[in-house]
C-alpha positions in Angstrom: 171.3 130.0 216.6 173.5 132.9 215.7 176.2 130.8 214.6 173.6 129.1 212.1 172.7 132.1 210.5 176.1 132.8 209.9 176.8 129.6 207.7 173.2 128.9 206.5 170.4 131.8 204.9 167.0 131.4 204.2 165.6 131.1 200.4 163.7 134.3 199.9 161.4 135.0 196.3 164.3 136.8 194.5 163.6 135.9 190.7 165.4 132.8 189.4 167.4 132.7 186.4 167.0 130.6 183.6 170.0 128.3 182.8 169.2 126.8 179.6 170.9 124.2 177.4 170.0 123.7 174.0 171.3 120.6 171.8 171.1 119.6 168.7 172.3 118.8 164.7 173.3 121.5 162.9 170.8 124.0 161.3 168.1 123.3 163.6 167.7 127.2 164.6 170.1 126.6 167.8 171.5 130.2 167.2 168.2 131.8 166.7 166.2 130.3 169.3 168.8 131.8 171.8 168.8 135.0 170.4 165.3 135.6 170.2 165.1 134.1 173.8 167.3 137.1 174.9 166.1 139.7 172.3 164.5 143.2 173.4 162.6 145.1 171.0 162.4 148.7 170.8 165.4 150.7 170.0 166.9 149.8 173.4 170.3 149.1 174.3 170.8 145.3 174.4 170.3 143.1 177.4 172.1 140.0 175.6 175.6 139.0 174.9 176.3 136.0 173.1 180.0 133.9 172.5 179.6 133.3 169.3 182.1 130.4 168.8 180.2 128.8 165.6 180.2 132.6 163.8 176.4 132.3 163.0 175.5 135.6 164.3 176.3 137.4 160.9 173.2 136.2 159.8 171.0 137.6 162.6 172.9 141.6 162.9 169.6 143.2 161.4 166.5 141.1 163.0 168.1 140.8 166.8 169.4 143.4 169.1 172.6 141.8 171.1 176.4 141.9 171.5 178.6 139.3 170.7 182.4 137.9 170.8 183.6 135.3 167.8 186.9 133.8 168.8 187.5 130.6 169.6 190.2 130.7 172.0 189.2 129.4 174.5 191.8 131.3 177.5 190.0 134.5 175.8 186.8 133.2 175.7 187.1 132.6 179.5 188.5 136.0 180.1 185.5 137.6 178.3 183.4 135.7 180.3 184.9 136.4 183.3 184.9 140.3 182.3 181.3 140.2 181.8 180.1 138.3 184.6 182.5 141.0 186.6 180.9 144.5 185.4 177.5 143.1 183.4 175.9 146.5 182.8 172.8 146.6 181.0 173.4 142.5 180.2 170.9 140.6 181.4 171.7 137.0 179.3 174.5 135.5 178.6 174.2 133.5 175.3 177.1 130.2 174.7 176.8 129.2 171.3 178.5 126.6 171.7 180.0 124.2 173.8 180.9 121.5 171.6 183.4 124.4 169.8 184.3 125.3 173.1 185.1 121.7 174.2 187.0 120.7 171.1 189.5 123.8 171.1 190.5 123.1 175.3 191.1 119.2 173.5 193.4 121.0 170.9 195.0 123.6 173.9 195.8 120.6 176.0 197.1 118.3 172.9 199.7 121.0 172.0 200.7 121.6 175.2 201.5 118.5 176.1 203.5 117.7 172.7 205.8 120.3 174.0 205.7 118.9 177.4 205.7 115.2 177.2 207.8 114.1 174.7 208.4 110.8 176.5 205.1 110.1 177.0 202.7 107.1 175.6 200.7 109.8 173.7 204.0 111.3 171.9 204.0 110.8 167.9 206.7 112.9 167.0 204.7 115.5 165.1 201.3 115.3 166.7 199.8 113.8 170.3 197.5 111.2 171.4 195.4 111.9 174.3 195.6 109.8 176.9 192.8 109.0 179.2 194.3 111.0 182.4 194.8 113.9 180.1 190.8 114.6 180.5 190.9 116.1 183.9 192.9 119.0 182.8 190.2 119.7 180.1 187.6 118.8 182.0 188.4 120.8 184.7 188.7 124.2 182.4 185.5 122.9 181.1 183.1 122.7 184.3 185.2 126.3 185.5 183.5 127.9 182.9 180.0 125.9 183.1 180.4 126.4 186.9 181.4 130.5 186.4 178.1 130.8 184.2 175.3 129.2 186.6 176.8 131.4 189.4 176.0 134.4 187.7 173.4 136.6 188.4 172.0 136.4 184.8 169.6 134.1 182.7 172.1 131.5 180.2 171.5 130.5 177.3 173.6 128.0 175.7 173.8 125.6 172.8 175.4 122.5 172.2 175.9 120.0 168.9 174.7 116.4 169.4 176.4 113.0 168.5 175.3 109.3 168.6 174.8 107.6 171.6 175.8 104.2 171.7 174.3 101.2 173.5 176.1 98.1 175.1 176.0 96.3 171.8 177.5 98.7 170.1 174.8 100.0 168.4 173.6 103.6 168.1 170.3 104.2 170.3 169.9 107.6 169.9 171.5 111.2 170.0 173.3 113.0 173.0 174.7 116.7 173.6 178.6 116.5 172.1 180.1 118.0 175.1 181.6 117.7 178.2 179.8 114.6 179.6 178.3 115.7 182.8 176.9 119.3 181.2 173.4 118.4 181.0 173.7 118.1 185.1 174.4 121.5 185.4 171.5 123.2 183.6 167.9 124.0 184.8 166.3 123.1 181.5 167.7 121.3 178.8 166.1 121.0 175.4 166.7 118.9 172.6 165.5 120.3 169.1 165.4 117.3 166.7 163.1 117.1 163.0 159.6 117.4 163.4 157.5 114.8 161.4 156.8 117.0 159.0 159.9 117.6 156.6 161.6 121.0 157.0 160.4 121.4 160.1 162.0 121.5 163.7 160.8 120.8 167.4 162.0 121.5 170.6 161.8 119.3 173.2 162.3 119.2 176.8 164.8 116.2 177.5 165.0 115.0 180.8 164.1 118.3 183.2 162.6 122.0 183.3 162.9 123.4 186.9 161.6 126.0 185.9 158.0 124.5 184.8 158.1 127.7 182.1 158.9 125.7 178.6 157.1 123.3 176.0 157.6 121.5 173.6 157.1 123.6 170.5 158.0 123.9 166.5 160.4 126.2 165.5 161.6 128.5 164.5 160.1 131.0 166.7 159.1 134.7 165.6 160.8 138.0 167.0 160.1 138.2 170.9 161.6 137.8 174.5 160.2 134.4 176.5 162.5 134.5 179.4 161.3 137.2 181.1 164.4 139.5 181.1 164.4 142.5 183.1 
């Protein structure tokens, strides 16, 4: 029974963070919904810190209290990550704003590296490279290291995503889809799509798929000034 204990623990009530994914077309209030989610009123220091790959933030400096990064490297935006997971402080939620950027600039990392790398390879153009399909798992491996880093974390996520076309068998599009790594949806708690209400100018969020946490609806946006995930 000893030996048990030693490779198995039992789940105690310790507060679950939220890991949320958000997806959607551009302008549908992707940014703010995420920083409201993660904003603190009252003067205090703040509890959020968001990678701010799309550079929306600017927008938001006077009506949200949070700390942010805007580069889009994505070996730095790793290390920042790391750095705060490391030594958090006051941070309570880590915002990703968003993916899709993220996703795109490990395709560019890999492309150039292996242009300087390959040069006999199917992919090699001469002045640019054509990814082939084995190439992925590099990418994809970077990718789920950092999706993996941020649901280990002791800290609520809150990140974002762009959406693309899904396509059917025939060809055809059927819908819309988070434009990122393919399996990211797996990996969060919650995932919400926010889409065009049916009333014009206005937006919806809805949950697609799962909420573990049973602590979202479906609502318009955008949302007012206040914290809903229950940082602390």
């Amino acid at each position: 029974m000893e030996k048990i204990k030693t490779m198995w623990e039992k789940p105690t009530s310790q507060r679950k963070r939220f890991k949320i994914l958000l997806w959607g077309p551009p302008g549908c209030f992707k940014t703010r919904t995420i920083l409201r989610l993660g904003h603190k009123d009252g003067g205090a220091d703040p509890v959020m810190a968001i990678a701010d790959l799309e550079f929306g933030t600017d927008h938001y400096a006077e009506e949200f209290n949070f700390l942010r990064s805007q580069t889009i490297d994505p070996d730095e935006i790793l290390n920042n990550v790391k750095s705060l997971v490391k030594s958090p402080g006051p941070i309570r939620v880590i915002g990703f704003d968003g993916f899709s950027i993220y996703y795109e600039a490990l395709v560019n990392k890999y492309a150039e590296l292996f242009l300087k790398r390959e040069i006999r390879s199917a992919g090699h153009k001469g002045e640019y490279y054509t990814l082939q399909p084995r190439d992925y798992q590099p990418i994809n491996r970077d990718a789920y290291e950092l999706v993996r880093l941020l649901l280990k974390c002791d800290m609520h996520v809150l990140a974002s995503c762009q959406s693309k076309d899904k396509w059917g068998a025939d060809m055809k599009v059927i819908g819309k889809m988070p434009d990122g790594p393919k399996r990211i949806p797996h990996y969060f708690d919650t995932v919400i799509e926010i889409a065009e209400g049916k009333k014009e100018g206005t937006w919806k969020a809805f949950i697609r798929g799962k909420d573990r946490s049973g602590h979202f609806q479906e609502r318009t946006l955008p949302a007012g000034r206040g914290n809903s995930v229950g940082v602390r």
